[in-house]
MIDOSE-1310 file (N, C-alpha, C; in nm, 2 decimals, decimal comma, always signed):
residues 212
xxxx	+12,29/+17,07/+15,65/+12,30/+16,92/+15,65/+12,23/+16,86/+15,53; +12,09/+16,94/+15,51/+12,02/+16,85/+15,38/+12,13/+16,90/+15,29; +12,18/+16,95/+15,20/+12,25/+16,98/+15,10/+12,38/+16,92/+15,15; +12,43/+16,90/+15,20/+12,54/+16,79/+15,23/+12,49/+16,68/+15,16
xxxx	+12,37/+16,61/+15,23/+12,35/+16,49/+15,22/+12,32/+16,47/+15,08; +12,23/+16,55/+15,02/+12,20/+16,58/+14,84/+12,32/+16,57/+14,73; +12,41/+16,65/+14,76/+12,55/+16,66/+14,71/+12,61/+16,50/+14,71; +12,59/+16,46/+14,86/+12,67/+16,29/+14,86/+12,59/+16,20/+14,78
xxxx	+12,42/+16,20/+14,79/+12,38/+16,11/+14,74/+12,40/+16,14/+14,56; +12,40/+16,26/+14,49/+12,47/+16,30/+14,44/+12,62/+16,24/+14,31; +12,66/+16,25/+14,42/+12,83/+16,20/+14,41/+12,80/+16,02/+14,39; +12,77/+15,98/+14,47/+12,71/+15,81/+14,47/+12,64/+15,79/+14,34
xxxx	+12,55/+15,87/+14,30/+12,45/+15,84/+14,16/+12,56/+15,84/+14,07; +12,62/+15,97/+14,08/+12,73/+15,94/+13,94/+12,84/+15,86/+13,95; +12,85/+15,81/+14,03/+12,99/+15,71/+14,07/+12,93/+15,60/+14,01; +12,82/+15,57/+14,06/+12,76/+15,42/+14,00/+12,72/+15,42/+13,89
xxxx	+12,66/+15,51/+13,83/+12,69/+15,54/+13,65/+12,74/+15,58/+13,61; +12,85/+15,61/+13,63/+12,98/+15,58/+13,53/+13,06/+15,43/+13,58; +13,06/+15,38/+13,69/+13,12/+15,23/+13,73/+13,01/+15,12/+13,65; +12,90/+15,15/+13,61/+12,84/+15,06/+13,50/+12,81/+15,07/+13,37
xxxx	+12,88/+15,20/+13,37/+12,94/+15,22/+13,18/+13,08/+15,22/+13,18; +13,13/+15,27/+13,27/+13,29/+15,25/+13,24/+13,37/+15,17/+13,09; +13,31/+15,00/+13,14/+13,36/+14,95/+13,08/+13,31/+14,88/+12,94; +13,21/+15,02/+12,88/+13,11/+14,99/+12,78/+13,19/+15,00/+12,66
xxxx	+13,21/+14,94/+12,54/+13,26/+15,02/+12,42/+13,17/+14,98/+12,31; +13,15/+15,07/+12,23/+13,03/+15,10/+12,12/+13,13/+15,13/+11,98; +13,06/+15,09/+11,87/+13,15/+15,02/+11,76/+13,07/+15,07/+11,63; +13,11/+15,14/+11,52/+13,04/+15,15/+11,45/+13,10/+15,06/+11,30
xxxx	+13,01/+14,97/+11,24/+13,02/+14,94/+11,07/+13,04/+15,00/+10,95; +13,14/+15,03/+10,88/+13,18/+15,12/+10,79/+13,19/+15,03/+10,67; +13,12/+15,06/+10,58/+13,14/+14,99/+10,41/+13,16/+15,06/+10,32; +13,17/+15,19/+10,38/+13,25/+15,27/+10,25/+13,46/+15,21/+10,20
xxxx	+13,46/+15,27/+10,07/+13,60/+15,20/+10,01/+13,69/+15,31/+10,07; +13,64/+15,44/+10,09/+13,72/+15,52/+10,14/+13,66/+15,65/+10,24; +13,64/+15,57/+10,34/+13,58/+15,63/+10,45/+13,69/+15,82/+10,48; +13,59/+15,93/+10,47/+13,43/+15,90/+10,51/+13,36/+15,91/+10,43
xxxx	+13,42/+15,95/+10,27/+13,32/+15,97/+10,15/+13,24/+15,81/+10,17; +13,10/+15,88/+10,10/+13,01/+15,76/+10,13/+13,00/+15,69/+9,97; +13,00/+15,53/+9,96/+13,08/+15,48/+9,83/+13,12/+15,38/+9,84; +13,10/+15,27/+9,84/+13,14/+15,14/+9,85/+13,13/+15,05/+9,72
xxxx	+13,18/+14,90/+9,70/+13,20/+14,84/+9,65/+13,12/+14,69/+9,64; +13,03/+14,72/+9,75/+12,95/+14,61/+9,77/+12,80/+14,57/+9,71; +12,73/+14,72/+9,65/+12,65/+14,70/+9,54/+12,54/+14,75/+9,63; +12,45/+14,82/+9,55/+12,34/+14,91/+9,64/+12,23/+14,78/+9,69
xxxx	+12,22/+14,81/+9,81/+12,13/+14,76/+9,91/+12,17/+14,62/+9,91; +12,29/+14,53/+9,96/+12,35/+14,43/+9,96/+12,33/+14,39/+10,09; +12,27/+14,31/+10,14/+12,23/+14,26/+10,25/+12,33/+14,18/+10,37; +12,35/+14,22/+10,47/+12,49/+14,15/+10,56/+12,35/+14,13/+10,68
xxxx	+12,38/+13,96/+10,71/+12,32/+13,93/+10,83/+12,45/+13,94/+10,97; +12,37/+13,95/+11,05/+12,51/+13,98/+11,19/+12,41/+13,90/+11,28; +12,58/+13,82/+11,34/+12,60/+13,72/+11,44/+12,70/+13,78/+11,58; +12,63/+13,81/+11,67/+12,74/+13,82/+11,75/+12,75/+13,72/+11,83
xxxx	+12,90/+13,68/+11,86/+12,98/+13,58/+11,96/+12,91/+13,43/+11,87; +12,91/+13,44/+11,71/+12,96/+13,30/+11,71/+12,98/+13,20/+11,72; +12,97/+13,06/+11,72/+13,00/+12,95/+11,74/+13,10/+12,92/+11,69; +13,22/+13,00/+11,64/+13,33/+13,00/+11,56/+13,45/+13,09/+11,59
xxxx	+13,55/+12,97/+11,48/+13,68/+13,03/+11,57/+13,75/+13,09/+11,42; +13,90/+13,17/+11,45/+13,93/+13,18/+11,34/+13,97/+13,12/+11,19; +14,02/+12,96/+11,28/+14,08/+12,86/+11,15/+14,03/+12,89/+10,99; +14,04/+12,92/+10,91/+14,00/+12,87/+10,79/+13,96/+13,02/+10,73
xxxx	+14,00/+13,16/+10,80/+13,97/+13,25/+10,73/+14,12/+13,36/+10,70; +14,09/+13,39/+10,63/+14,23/+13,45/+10,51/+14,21/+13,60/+10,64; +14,30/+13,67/+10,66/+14,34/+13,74/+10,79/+14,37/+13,89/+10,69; +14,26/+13,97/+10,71/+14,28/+14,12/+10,65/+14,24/+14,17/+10,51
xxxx	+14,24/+14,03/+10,43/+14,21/+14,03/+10,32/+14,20/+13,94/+10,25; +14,16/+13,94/+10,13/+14,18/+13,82/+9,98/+14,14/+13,91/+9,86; +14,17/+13,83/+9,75/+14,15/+13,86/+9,62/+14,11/+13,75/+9,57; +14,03/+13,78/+9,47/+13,93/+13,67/+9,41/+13,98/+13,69/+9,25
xxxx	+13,93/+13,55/+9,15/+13,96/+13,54/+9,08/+13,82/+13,44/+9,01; +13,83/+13,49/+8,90/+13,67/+13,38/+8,79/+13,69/+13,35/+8,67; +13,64/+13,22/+8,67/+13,62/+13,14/+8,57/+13,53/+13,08/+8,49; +13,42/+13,12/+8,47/+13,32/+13,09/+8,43/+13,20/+13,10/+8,51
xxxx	+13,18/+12,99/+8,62/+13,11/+13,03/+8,73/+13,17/+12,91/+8,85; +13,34/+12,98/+8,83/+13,39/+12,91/+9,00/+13,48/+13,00/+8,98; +13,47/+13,02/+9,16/+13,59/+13,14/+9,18/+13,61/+13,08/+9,28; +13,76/+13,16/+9,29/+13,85/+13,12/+9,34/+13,94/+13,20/+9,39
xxxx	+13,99/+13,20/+9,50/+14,01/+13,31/+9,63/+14,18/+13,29/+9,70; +14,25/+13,37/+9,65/+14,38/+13,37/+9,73/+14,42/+13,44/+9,89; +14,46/+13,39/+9,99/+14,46/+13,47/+10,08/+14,60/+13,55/+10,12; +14,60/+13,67/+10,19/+14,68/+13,73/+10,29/+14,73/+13,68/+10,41
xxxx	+14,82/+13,76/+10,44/+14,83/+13,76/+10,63/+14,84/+13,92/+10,66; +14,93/+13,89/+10,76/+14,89/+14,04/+10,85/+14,93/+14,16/+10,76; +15,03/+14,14/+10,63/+15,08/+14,21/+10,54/+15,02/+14,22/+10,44; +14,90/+14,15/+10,40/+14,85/+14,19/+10,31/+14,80/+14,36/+10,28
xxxx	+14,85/+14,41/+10,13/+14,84/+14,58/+10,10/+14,72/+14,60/+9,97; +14,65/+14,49/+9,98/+14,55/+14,58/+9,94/+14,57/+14,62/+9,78; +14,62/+14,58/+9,71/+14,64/+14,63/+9,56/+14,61/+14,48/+9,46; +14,51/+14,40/+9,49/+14,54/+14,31/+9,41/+14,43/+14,32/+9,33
xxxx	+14,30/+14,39/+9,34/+14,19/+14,37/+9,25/+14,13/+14,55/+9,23; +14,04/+14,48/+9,10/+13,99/+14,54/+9,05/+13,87/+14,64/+9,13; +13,81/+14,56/+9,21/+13,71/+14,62/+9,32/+13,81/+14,61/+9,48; +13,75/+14,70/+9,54/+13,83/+14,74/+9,67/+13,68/+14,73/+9,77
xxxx	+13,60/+14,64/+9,80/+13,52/+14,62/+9,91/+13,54/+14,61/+10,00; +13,53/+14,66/+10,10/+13,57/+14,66/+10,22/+13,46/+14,70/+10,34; +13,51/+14,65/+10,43/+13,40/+14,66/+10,62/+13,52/+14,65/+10,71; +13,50/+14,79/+10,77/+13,59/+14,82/+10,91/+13,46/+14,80/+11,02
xxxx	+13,52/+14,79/+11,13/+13,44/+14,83/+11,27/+13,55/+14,89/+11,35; +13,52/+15,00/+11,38/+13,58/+15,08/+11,46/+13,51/+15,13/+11,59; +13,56/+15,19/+11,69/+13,49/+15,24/+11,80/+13,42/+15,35/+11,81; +13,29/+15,35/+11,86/+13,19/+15,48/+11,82/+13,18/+15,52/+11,95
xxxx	+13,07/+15,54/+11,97/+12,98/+15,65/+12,07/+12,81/+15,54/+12,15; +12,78/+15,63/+12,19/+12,67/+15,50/+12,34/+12,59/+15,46/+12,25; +12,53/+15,37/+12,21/+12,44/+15,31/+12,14/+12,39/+15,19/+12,17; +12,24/+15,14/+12,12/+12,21/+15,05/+12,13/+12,27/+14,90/+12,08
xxxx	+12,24/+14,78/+12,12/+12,26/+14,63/+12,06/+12,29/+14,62/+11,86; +12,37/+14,52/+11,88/+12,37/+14,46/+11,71/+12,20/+14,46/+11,67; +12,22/+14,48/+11,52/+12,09/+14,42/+11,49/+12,08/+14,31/+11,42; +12,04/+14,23/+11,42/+12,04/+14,07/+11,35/+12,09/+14,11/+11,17
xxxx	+12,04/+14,24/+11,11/+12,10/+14,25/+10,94/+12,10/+14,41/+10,93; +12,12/+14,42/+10,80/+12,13/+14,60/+10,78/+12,20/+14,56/+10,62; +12,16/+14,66/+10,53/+12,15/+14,66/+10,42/+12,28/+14,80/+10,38; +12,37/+14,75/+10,24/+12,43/+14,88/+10,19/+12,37/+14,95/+10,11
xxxx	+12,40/+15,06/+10,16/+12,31/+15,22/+10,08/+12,33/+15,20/+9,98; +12,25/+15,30/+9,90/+12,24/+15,33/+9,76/+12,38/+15,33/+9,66; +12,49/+15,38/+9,76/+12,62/+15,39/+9,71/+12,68/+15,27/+9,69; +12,65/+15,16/+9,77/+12,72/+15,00/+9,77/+12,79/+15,05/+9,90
xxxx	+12,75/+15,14/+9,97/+12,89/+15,13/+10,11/+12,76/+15,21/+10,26; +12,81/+15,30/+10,32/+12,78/+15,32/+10,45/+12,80/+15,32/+10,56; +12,80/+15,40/+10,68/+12,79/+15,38/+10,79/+12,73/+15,33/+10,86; +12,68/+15,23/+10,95/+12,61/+15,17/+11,05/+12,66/+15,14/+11,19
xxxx	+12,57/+15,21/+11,26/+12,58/+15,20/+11,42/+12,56/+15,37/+11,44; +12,62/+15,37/+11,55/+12,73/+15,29/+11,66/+12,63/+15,17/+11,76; +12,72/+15,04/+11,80/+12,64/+14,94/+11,86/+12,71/+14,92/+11,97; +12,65/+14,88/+12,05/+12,68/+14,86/+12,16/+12,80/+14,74/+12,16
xxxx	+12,87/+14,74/+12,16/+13,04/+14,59/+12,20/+13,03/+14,51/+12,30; +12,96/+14,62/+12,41/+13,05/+14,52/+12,54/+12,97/+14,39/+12,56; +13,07/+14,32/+12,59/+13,06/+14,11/+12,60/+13,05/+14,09/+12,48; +13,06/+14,16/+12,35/+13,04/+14,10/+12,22/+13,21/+14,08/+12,19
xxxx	+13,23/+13,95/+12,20/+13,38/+13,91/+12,20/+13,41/+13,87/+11,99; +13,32/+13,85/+11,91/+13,34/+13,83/+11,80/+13,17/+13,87/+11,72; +13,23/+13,87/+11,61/+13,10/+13,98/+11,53/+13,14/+13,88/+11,34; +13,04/+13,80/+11,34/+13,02/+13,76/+11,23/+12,91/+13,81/+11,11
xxxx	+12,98/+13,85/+11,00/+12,88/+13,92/+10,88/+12,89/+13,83/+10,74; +12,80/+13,82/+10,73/+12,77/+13,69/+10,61/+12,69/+13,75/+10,49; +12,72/+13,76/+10,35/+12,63/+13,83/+10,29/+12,67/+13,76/+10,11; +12,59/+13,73/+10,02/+12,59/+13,60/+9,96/+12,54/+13,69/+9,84
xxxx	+12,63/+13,65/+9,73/+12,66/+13,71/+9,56/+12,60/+13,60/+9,48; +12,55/+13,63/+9,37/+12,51/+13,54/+9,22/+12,71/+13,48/+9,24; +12,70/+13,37/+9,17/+12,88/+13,33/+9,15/+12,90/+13,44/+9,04; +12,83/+13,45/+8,98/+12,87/+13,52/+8,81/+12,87/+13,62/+8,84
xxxx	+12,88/+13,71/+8,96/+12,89/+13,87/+9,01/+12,98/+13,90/+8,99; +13,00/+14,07/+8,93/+13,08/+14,08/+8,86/+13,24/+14,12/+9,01; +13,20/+14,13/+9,14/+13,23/+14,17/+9,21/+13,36/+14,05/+9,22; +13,33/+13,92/+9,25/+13,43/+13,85/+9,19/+13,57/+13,85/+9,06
xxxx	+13,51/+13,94/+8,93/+13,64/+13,95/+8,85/+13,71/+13,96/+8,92; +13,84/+13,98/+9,01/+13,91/+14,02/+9,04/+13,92/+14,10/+9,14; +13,82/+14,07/+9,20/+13,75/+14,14/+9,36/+13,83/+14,15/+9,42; +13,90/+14,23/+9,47/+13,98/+14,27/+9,61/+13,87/+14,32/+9,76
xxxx	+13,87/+14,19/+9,84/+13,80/+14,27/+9,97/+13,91/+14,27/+10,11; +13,88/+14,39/+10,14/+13,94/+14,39/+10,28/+13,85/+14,42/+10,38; +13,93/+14,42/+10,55/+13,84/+14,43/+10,64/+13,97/+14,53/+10,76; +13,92/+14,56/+10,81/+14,03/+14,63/+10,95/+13,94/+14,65/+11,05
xxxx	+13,99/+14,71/+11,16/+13,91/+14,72/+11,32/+14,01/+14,82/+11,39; +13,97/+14,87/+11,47/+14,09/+14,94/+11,54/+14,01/+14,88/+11,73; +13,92/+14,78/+11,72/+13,89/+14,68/+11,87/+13,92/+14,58/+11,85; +13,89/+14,50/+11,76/+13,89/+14,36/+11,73/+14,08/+14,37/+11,65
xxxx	+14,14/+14,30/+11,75/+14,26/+14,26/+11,67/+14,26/+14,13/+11,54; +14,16/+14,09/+11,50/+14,18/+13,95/+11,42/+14,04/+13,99/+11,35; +14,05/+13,97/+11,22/+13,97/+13,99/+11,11/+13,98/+14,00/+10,98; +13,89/+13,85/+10,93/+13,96/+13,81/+10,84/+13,82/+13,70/+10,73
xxxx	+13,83/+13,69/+10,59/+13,72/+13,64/+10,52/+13,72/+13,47/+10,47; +13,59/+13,43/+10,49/+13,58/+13,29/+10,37/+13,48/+13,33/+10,27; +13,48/+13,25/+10,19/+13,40/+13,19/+10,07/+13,37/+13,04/+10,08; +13,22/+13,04/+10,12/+13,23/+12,95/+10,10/+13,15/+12,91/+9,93
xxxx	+13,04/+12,80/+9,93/+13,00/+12,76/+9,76/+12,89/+12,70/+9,79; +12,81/+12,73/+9,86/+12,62/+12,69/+9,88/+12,56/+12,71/+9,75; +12,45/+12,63/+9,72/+12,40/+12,66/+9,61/+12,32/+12,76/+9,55; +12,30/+12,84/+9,65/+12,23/+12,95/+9,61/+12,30/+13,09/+9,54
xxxx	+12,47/+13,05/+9,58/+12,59/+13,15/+9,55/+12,67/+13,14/+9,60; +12,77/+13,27/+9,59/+12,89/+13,27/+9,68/+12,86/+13,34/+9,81; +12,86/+13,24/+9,95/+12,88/+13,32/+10,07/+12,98/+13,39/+10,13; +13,01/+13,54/+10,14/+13,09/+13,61/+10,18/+13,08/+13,59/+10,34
xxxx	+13,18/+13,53/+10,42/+13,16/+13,52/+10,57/+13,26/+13,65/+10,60; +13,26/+13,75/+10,74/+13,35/+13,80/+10,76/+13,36/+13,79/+10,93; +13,47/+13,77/+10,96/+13,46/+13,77/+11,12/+13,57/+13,85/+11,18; +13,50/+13,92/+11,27/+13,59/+14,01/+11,32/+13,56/+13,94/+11,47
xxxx	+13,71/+13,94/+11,58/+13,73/+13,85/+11,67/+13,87/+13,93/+11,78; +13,87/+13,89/+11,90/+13,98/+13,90/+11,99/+14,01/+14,05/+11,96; +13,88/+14,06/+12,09/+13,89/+14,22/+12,15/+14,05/+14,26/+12,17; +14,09/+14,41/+12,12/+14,21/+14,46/+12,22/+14,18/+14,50/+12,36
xxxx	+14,25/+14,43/+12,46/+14,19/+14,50/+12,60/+14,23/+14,63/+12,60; +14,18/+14,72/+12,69/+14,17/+14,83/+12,71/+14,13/+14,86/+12,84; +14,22/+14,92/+12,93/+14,17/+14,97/+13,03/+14,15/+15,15/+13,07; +14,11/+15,20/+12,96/+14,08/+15,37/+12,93/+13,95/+15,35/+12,94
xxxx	+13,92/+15,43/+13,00/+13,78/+15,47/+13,01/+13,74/+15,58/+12,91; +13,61/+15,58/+12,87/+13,54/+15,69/+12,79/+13,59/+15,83/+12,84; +13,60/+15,93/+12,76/+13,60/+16,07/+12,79/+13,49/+16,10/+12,89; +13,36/+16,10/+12,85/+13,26/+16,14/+12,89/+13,26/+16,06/+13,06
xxxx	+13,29/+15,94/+13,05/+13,29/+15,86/+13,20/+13,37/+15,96/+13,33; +13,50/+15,94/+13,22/+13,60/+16,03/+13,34/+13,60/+16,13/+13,37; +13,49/+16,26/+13,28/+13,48/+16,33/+13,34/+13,34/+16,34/+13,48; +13,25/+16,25/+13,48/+13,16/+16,17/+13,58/+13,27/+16,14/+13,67
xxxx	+13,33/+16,09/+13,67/+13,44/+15,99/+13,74/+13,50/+16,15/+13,85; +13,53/+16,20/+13,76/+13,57/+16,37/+13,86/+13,55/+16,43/+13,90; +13,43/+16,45/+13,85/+13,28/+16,56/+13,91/+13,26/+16,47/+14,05; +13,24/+16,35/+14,05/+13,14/+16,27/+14,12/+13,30/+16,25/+14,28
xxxx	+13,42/+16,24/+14,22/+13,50/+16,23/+14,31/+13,56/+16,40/+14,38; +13,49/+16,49/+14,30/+13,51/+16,65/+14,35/+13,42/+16,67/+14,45; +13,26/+16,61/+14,44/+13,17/+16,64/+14,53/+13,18/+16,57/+14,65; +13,23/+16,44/+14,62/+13,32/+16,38/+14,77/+13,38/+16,46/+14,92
xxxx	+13,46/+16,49/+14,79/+13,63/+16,60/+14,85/+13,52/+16,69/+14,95; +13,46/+16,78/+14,84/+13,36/+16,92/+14,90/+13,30/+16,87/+15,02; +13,20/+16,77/+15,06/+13,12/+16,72/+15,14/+13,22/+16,67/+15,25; +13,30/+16,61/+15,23/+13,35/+16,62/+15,35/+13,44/+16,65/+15,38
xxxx	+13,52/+16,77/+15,33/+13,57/+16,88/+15,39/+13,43/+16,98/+15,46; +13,32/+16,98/+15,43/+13,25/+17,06/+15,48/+13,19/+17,01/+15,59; +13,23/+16,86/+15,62/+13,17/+16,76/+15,76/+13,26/+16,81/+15,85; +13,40/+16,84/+15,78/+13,50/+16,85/+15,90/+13,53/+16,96/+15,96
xxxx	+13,49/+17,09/+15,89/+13,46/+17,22/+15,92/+13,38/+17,25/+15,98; +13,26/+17,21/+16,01/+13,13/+17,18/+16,07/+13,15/+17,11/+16,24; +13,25/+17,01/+16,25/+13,32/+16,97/+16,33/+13,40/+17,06/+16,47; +13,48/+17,17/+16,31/+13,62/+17,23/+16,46/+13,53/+17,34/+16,53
């Protein structure tokens, strides 16, 4: 009877931790130009502050990409849509977020490596419905000649850049936005999810045997 009852309580602990991760997803930051070689375009130790969930919506940002263009010290920025391919500049900067592994919260900033690119995270997603990264050039950087930056996600369906023109330089804004739903659970969950619905089955088939 004690090992019955051990086994169920058991089965109950893992049910309920995996029913309050279930529906966790964790995301890692990628600034390399061609992941997974480490190597980016953004210039060693380039500083990105992070905002999660925003006070902002998509209007006013170029969707997957842009190309930049300079003129002395004004630039000037053409946008994409969902077809934008990525061949229009000289530099190829780029920030994906993709889905990682269990990890802690955003962190308010994080800096690019030595190479101008990097991996960062994995961070924790869940309720983080939009993820703003902001990170601000001299205008006369050379990253502008003819800068090509892109962005992708394989969670966030919509992600897309501004420039704006503060006096201190050019603000690189990037927002990634509008989770894909998903109702898959983690590998690691379901197999909790099975164990914990196996020990079920066992305990009480062994109540009912105990019974005839």
């Amino acid at each position: 009877m004690k090992l019955n009852r051990l086994l169920l309580l058991t089965a109950l602990s893992l049910l309920a931790a995996g029913l309050s991760r279930a529906d966790l997803v964790d995301v890692v930051v990628d600034l390399n130009d061609n992941p997974p070689t480490d190597g980016g375009s953004w210039g060693s130790g380039q500083q990105f502050n992070v905002t999660t969930n925003p006070d902002s919506t998509t209007d006013g940002y170029y969707q997957n990409g842009i190309c930049t263009s300079q003129d002395g010290y004004d630039v000037s920025i053409s946008g994409y849509d969902s077809e934008y391919d990525g061949d229009c500049g000289l530099s190829d900067a780029s920030i994906r977020v993709n889905t990682g592994t269990d990890a802690p919260g955003f962190p308010t900033m994080f800096s690019s490596d030595g190479n101008g690119g990097g991996v960062f995270g994995p961070y924790d997603a869940d309720g983080v419905n939009s993820i703003l990264f902001t990170t601000t050039y001299s205008k006369s950087d050379p990253i502008f000649d003819g800068g090509d930056f892109q962005c992708s996600s394989n969670y966030y369906s919509f992600c897309g850049f501004e420039i704006s023109d503060p006096p201190a330089g050019e603000t690189i804004s990037v927002l990634f936005a509008e989770p894909i739903p998903t109702a898959v659970p983690e590998p690691t969950y379901s197999a909790v999810f099975l164990t914990a619905s196996g020990l079920l089955i066992w305990v009480r088939k062994a109540r009912r045997s105990k019974r005839v």
